[in-house]
PyMOL Python script that loads the backbone (N, CA, C, O; Angstrom):
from pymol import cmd

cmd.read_pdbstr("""\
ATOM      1  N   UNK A   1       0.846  -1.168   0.000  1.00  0.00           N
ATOM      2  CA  UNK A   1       0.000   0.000   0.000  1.00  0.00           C
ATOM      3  C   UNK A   1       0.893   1.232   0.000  1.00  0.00           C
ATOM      4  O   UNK A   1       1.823   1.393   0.790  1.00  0.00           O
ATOM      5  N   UNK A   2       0.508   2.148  -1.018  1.00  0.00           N
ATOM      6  CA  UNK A   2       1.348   3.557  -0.862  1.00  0.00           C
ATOM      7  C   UNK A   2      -0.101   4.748  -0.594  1.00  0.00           C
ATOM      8  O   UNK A   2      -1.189   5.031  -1.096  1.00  0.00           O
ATOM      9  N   UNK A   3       0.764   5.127   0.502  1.00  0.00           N
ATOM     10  CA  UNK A   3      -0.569   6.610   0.666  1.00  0.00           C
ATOM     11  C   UNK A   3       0.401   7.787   0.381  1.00  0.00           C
ATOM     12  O   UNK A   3       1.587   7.894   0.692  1.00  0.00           O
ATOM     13  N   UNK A   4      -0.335   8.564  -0.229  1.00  0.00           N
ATOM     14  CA  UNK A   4      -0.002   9.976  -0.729  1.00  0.00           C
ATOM     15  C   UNK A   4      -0.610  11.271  -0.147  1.00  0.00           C
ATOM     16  O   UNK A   4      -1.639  11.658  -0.701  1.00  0.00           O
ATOM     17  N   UNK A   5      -0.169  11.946   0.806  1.00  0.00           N
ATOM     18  CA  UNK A   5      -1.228  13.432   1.251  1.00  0.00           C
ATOM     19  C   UNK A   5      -0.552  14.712   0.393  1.00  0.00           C
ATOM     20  O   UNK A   5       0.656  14.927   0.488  1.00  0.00           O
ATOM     21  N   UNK A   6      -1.420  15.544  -0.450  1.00  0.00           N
ATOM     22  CA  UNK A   6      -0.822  16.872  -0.960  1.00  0.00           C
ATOM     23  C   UNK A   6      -1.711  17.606  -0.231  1.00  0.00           C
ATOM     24  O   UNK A   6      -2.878  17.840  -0.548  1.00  0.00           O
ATOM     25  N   UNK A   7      -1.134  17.966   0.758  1.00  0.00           N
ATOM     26  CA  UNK A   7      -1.750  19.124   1.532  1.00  0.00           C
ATOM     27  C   UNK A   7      -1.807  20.456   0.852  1.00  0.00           C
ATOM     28  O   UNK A   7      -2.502  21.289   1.435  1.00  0.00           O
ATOM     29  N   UNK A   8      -1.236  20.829  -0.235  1.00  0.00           N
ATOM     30  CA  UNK A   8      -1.478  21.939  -0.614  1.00  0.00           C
ATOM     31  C   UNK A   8      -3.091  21.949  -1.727  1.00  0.00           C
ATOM     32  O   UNK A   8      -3.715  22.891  -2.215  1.00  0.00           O
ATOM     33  N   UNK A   9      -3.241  20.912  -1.769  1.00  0.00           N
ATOM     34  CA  UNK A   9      -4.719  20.418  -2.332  1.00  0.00           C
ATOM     35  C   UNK A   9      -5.228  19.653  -1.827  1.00  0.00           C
ATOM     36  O   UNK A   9      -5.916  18.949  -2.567  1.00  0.00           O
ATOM     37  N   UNK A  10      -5.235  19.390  -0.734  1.00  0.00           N
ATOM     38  CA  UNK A  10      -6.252  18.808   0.163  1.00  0.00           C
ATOM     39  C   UNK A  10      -6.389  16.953  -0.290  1.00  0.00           C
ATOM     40  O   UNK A  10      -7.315  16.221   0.060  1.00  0.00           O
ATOM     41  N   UNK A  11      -5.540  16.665  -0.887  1.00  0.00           N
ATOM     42  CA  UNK A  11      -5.597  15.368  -1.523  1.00  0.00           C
ATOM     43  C   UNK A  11      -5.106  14.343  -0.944  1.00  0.00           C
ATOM     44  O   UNK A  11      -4.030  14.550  -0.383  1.00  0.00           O
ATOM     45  N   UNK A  12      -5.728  12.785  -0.854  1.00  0.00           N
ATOM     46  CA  UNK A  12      -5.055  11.861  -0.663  1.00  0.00           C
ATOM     47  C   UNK A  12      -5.212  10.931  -1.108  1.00  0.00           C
ATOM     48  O   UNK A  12      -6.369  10.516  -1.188  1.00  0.00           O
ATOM     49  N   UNK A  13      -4.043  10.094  -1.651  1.00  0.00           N
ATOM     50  CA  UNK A  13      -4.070   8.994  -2.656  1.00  0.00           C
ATOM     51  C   UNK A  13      -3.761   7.595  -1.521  1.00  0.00           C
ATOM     52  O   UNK A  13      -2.986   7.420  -0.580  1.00  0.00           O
ATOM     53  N   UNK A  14      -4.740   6.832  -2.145  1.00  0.00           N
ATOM     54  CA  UNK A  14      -3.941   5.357  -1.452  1.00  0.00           C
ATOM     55  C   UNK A  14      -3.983   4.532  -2.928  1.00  0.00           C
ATOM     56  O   UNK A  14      -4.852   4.639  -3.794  1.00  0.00           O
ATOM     57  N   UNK A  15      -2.618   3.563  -2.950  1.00  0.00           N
ATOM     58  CA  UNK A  15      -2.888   2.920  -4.228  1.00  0.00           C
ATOM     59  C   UNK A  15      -2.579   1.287  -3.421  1.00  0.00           C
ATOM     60  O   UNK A  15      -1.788   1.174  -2.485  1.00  0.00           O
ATOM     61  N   UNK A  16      -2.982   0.695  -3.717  1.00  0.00           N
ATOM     62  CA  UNK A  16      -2.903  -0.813  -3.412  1.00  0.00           C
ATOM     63  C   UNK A  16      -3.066  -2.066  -4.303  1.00  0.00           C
ATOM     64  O   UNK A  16      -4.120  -2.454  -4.807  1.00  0.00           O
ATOM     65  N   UNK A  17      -1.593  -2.748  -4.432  1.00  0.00           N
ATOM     66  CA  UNK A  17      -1.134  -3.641  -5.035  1.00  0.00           C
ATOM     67  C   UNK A  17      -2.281  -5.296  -4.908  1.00  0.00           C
ATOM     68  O   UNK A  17      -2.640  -5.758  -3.825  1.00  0.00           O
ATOM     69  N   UNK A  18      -2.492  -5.644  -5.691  1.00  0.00           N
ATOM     70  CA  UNK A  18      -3.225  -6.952  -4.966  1.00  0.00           C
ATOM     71  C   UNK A  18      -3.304  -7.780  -6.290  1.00  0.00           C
ATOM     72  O   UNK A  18      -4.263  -7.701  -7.058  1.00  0.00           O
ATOM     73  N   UNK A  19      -2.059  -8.695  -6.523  1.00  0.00           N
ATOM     74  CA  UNK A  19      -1.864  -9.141  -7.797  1.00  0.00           C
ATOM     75  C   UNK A  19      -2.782 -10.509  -7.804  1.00  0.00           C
ATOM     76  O   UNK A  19      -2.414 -11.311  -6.945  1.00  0.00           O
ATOM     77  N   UNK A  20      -3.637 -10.835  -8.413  1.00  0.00           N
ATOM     78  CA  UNK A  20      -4.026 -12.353  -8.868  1.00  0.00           C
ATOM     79  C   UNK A  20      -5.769 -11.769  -8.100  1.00  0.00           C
ATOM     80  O   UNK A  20      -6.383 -12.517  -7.339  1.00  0.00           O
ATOM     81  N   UNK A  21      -6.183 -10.691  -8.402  1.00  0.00           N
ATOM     82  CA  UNK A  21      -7.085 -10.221  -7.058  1.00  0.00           C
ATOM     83  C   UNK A  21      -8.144 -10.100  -8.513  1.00  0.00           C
ATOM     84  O   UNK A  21      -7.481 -10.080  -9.549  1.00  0.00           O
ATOM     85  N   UNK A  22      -9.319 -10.037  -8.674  1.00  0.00           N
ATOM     86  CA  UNK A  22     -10.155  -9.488  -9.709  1.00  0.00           C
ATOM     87  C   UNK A  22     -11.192  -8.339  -9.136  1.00  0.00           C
ATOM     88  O   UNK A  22     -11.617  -8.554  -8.001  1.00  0.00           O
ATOM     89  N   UNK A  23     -11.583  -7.304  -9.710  1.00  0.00           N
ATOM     90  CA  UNK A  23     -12.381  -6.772  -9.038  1.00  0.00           C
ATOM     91  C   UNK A  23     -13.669  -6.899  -8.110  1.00  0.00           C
ATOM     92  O   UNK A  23     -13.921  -6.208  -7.122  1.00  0.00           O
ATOM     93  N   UNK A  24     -14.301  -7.763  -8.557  1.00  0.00           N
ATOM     94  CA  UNK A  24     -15.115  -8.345  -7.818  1.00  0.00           C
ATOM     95  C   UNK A  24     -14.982  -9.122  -6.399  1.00  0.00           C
ATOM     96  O   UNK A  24     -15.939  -9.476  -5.709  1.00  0.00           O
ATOM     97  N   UNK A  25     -13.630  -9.314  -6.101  1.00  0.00           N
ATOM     98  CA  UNK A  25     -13.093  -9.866  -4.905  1.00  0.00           C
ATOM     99  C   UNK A  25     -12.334  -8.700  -4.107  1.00  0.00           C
ATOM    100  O   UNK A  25     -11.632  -8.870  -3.110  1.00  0.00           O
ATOM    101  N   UNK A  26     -12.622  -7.451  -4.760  1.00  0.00           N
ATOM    102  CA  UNK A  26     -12.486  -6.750  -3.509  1.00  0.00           C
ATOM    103  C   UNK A  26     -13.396  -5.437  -3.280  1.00  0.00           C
ATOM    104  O   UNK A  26     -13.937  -4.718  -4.121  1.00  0.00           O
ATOM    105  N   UNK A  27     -13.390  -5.343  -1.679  1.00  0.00           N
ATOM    106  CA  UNK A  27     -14.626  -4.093  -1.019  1.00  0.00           C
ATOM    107  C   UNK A  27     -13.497  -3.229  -0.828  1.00  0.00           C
ATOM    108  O   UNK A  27     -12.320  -3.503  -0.595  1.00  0.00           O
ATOM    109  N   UNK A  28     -14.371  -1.602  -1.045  1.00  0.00           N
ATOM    110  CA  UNK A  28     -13.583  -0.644  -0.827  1.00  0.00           C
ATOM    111  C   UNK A  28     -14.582   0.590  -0.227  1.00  0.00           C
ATOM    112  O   UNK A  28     -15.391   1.352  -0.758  1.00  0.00           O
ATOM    113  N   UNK A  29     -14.149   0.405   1.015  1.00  0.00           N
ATOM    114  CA  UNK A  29     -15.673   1.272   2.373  1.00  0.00           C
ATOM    115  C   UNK A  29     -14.654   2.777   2.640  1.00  0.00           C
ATOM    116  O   UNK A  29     -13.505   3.112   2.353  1.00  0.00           O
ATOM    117  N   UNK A  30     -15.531   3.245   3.170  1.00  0.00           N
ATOM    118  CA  UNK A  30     -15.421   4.350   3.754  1.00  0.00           C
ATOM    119  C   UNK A  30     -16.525   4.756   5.091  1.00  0.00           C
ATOM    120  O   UNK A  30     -17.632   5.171   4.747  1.00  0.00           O
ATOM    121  N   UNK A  31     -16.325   4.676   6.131  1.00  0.00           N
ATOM    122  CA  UNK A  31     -17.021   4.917   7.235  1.00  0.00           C
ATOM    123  C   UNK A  31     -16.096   5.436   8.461  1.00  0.00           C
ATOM    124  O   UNK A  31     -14.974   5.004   8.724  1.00  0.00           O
ATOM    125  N   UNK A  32     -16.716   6.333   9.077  1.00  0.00           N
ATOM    126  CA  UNK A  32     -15.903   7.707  10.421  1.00  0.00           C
ATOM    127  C   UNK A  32     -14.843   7.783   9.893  1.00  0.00           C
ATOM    128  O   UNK A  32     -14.014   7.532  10.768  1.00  0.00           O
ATOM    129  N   UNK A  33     -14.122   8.076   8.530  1.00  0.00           N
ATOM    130  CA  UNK A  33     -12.942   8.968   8.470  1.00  0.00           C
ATOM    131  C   UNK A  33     -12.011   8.058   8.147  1.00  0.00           C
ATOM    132  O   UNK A  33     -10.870   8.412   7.851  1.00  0.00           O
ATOM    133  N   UNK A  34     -12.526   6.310   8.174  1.00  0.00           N
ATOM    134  CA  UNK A  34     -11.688   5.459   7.840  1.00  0.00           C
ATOM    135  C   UNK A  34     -12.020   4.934   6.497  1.00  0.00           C
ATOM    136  O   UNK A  34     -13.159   4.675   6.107  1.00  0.00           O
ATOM    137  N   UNK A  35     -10.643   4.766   5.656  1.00  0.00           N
ATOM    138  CA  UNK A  35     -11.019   3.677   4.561  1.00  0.00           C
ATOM    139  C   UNK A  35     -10.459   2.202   4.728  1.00  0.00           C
ATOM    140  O   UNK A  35      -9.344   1.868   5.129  1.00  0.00           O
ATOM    141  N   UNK A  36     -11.312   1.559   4.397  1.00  0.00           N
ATOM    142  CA  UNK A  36     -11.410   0.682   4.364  1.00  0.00           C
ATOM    143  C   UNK A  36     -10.938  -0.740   3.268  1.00  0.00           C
ATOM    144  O   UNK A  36     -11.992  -1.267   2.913  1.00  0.00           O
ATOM    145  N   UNK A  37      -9.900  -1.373   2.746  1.00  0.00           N
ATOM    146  CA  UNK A  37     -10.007  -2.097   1.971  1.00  0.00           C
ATOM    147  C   UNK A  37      -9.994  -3.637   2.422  1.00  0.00           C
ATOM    148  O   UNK A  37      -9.143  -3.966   3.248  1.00  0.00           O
ATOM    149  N   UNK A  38     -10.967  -4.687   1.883  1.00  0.00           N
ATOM    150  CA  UNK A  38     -10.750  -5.730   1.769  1.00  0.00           C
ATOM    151  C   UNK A  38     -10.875  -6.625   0.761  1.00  0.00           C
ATOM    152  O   UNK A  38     -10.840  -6.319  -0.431  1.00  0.00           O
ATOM    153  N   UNK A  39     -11.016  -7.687   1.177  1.00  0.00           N
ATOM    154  CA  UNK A  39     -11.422  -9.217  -0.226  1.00  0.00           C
ATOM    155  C   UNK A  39     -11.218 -10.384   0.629  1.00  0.00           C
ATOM    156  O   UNK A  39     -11.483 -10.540   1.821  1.00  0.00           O
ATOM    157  N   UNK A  40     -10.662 -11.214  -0.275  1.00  0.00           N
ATOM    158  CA  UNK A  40     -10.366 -12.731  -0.342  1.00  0.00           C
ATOM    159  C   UNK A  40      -9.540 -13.006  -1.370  1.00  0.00           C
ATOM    160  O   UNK A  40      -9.829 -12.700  -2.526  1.00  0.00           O
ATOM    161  N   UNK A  41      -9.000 -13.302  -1.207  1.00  0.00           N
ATOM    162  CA  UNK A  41      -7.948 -14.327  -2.317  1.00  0.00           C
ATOM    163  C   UNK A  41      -8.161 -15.569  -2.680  1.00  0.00           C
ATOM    164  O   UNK A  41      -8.183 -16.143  -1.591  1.00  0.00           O
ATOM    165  N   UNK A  42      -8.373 -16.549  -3.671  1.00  0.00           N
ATOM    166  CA  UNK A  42      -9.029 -17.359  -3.685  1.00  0.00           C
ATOM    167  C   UNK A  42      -8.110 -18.084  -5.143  1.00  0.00           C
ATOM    168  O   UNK A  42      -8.596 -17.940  -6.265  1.00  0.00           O
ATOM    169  N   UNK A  43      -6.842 -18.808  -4.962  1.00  0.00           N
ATOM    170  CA  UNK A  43      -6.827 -19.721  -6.222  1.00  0.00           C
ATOM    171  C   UNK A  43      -6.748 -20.700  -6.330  1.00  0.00           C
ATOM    172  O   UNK A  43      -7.164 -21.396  -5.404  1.00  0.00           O
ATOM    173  N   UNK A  44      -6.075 -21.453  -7.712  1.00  0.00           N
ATOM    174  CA  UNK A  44      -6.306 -22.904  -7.682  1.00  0.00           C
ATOM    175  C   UNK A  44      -5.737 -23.117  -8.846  1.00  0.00           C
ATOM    176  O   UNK A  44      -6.131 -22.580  -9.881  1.00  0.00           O
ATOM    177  N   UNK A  45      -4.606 -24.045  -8.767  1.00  0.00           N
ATOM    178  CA  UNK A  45      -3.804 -24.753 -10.032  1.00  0.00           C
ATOM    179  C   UNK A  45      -3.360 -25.773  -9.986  1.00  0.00           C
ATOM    180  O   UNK A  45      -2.820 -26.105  -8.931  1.00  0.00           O
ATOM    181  N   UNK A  46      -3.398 -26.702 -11.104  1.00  0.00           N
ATOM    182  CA  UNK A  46      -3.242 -27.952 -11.778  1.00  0.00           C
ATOM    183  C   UNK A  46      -1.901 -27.809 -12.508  1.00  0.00           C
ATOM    184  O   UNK A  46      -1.661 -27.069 -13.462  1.00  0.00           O
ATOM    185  N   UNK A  47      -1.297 -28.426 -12.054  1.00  0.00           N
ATOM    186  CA  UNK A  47      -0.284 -29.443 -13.394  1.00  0.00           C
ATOM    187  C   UNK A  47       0.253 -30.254 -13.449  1.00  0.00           C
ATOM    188  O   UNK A  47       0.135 -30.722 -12.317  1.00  0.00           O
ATOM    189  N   UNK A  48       1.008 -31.050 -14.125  1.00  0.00           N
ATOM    190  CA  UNK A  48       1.571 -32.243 -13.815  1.00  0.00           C
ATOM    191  C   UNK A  48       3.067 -32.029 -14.144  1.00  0.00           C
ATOM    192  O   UNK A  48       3.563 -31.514 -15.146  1.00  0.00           O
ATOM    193  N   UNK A  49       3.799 -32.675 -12.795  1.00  0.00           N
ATOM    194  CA  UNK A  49       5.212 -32.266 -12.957  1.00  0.00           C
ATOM    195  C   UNK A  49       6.383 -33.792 -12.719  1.00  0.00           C
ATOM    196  O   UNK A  49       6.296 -34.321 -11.611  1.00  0.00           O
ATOM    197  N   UNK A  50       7.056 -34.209 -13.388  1.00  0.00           N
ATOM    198  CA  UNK A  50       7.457 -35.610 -13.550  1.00  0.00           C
ATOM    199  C   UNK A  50       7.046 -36.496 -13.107  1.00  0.00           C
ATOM    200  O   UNK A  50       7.436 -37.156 -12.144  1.00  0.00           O
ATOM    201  N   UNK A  51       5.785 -36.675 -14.088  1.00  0.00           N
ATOM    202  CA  UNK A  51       4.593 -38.132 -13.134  1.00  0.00           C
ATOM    203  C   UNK A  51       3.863 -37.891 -12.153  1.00  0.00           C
ATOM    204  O   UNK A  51       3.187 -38.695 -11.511  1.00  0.00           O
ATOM    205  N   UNK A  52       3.998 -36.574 -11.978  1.00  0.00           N
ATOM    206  CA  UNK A  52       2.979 -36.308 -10.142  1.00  0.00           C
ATOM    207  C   UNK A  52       1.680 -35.507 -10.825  1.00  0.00           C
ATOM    208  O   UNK A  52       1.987 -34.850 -11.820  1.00  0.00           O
ATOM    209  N   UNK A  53       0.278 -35.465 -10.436  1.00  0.00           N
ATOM    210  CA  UNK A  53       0.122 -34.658 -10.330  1.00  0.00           C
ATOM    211  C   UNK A  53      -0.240 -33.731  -9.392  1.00  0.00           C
ATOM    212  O   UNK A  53      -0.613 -34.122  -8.286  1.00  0.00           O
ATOM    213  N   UNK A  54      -0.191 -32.602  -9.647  1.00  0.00           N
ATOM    214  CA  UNK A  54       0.235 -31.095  -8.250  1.00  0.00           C
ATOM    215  C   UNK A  54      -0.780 -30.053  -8.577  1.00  0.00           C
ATOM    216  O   UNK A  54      -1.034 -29.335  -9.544  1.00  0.00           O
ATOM    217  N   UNK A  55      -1.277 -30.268  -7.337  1.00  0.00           N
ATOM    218  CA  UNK A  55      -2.556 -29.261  -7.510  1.00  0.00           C
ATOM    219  C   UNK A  55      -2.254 -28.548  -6.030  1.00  0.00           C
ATOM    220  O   UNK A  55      -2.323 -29.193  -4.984  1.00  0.00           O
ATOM    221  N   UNK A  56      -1.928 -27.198  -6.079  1.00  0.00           N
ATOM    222  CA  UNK A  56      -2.097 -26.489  -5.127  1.00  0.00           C
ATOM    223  C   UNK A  56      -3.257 -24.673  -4.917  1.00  0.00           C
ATOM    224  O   UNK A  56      -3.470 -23.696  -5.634  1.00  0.00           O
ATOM    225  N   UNK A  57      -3.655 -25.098  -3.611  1.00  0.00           N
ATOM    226  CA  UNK A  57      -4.917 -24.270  -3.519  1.00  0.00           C
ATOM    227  C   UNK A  57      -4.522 -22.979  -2.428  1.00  0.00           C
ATOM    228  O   UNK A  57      -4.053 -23.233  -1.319  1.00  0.00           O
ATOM    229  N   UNK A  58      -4.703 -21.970  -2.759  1.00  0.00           N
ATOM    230  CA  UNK A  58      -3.981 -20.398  -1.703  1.00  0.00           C
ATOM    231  C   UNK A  58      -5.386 -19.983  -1.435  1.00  0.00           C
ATOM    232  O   UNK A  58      -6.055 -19.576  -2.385  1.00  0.00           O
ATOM    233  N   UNK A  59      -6.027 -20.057   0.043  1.00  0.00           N
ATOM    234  CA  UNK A  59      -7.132 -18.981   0.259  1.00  0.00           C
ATOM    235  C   UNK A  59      -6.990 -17.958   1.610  1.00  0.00           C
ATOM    236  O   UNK A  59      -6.599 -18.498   2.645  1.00  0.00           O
ATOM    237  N   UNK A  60      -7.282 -16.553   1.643  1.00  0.00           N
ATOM    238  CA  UNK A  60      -7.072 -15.728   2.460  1.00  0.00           C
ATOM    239  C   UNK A  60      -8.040 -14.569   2.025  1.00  0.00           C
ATOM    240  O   UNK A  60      -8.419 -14.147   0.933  1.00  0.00           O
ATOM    241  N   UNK A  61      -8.292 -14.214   3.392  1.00  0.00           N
ATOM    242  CA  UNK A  61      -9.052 -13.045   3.096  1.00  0.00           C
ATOM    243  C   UNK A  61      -8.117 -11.986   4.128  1.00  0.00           C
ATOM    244  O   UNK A  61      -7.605 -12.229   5.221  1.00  0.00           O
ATOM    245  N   UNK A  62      -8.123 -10.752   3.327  1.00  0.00           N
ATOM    246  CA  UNK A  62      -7.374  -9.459   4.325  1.00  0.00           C
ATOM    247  C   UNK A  62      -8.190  -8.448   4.346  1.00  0.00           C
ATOM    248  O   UNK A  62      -9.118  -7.935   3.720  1.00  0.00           O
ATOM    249  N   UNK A  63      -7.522  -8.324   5.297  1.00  0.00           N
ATOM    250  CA  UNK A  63      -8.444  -6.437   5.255  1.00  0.00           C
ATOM    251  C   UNK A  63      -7.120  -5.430   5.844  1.00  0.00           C
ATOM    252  O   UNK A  63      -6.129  -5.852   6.442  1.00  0.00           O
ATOM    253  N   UNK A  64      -7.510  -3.543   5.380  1.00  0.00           N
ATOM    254  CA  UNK A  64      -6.534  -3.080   5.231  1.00  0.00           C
ATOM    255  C   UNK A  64      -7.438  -1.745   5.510  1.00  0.00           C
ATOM    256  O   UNK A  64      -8.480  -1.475   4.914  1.00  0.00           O
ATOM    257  N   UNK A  65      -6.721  -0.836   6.711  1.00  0.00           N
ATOM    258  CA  UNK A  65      -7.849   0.371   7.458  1.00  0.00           C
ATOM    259  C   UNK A  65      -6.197   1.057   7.585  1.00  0.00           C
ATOM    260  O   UNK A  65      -5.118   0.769   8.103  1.00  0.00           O
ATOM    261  N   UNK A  66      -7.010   2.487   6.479  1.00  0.00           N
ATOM    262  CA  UNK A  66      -6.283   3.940   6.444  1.00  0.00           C
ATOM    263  C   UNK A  66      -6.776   4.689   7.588  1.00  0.00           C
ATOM    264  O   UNK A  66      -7.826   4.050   7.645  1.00  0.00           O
ATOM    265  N   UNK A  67      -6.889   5.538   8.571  1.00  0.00           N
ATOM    266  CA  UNK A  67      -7.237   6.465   8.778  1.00  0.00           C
ATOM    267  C   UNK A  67      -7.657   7.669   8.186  1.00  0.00           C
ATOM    268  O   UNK A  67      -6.595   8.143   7.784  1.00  0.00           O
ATOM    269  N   UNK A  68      -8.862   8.730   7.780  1.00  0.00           N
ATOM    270  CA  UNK A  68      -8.352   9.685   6.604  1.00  0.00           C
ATOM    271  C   UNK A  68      -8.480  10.787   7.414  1.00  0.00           C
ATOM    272  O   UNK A  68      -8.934  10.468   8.513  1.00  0.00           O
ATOM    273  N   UNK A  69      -8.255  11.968   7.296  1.00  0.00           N
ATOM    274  CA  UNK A  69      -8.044  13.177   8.160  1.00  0.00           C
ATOM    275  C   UNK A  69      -9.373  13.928   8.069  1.00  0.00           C
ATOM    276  O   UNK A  69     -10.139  13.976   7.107  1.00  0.00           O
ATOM    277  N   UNK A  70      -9.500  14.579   9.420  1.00  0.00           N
ATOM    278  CA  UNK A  70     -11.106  15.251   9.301  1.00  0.00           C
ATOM    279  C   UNK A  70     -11.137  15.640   8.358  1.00  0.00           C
ATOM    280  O   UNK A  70     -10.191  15.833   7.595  1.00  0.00           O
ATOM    281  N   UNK A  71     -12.465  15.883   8.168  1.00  0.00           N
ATOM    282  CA  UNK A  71     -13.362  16.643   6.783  1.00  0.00           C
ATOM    283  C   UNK A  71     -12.878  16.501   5.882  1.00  0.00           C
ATOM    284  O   UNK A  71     -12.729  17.443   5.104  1.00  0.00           O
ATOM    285  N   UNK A  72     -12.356  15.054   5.567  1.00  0.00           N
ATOM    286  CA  UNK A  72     -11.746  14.731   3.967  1.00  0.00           C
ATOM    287  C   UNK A  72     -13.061  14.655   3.224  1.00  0.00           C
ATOM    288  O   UNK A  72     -14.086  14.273   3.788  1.00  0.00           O
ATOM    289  N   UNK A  73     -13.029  15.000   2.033  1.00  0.00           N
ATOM    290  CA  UNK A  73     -14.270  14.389   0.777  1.00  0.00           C
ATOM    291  C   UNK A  73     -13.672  13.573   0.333  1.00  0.00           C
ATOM    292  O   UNK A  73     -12.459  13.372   0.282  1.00  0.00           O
ATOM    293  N   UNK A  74     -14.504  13.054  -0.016  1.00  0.00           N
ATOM    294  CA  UNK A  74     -14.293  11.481  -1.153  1.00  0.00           C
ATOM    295  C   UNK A  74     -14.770  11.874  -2.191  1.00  0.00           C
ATOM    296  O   UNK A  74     -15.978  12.105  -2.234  1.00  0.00           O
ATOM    297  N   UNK A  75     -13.835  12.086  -3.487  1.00  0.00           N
ATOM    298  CA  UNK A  75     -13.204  12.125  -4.978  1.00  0.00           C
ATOM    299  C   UNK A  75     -13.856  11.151  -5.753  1.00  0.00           C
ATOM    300  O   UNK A  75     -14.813  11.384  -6.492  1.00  0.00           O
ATOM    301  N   UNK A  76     -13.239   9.873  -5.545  1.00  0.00           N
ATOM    302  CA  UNK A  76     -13.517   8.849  -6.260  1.00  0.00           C
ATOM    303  C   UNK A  76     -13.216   7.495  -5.556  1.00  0.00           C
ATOM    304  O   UNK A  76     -12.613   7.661  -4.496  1.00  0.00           O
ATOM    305  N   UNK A  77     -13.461   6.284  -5.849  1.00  0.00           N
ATOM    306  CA  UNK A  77     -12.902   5.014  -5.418  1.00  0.00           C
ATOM    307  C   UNK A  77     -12.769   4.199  -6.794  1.00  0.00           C
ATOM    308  O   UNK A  77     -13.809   4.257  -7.450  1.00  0.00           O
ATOM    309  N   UNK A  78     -12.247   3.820  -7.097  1.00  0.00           N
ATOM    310  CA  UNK A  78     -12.008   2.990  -8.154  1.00  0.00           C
ATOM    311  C   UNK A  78     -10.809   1.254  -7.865  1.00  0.00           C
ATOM    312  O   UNK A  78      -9.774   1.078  -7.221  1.00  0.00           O
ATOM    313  N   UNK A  79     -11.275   0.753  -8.328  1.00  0.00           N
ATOM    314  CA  UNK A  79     -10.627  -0.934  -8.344  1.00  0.00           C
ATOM    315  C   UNK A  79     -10.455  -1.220  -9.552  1.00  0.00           C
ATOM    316  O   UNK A  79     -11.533  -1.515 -10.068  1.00  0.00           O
ATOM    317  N   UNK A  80      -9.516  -1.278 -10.323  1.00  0.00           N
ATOM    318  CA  UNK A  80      -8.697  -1.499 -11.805  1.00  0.00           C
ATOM    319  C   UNK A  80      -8.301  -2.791 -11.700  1.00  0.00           C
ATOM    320  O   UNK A  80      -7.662  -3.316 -12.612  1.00  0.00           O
TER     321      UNK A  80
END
""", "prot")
cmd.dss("prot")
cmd.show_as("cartoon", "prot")
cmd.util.cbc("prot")
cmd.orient("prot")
């Protein structure tokens, strides 16, 4: 996670990395001044590696709380 404040414009950026993540697997809240990010992680792969086969499964869910500074507005939220 990188947070960004330009106080000379009242701005703050949070950008957050979350590789193998699709949009739909993650929430992005805002409630008392906090933001909020979470999801789940959820994968699953097959292959076969000299005669074996190997299937391994990764599941986790995180969550991730900014603080934001009084009387911030909220701009935008977006998940790319």
């Amino acid at each position: 996670m990188d947070v960004h404040e330009d106080t000379q414009n009242n701005l703050v950026t949070a950008t957050f990395e979350l590789p193998g993540l699709k949009k739909e697997d993650v929430n992005i809240d805002i409630q008392n001044n906090t933001l909020r990010v979470s999801g789940e992680a959820r994968q699953d792969a097959e292959r076969d590696e000299h005669g074996y086969h190997v299937r391994e499964r990764r599941f986790g869910r995180f969550a991730r709380t900014v603080p934001l500074p009084q009387g911030v507005k909220v701009g935008g939220l977006s998940a790319r």
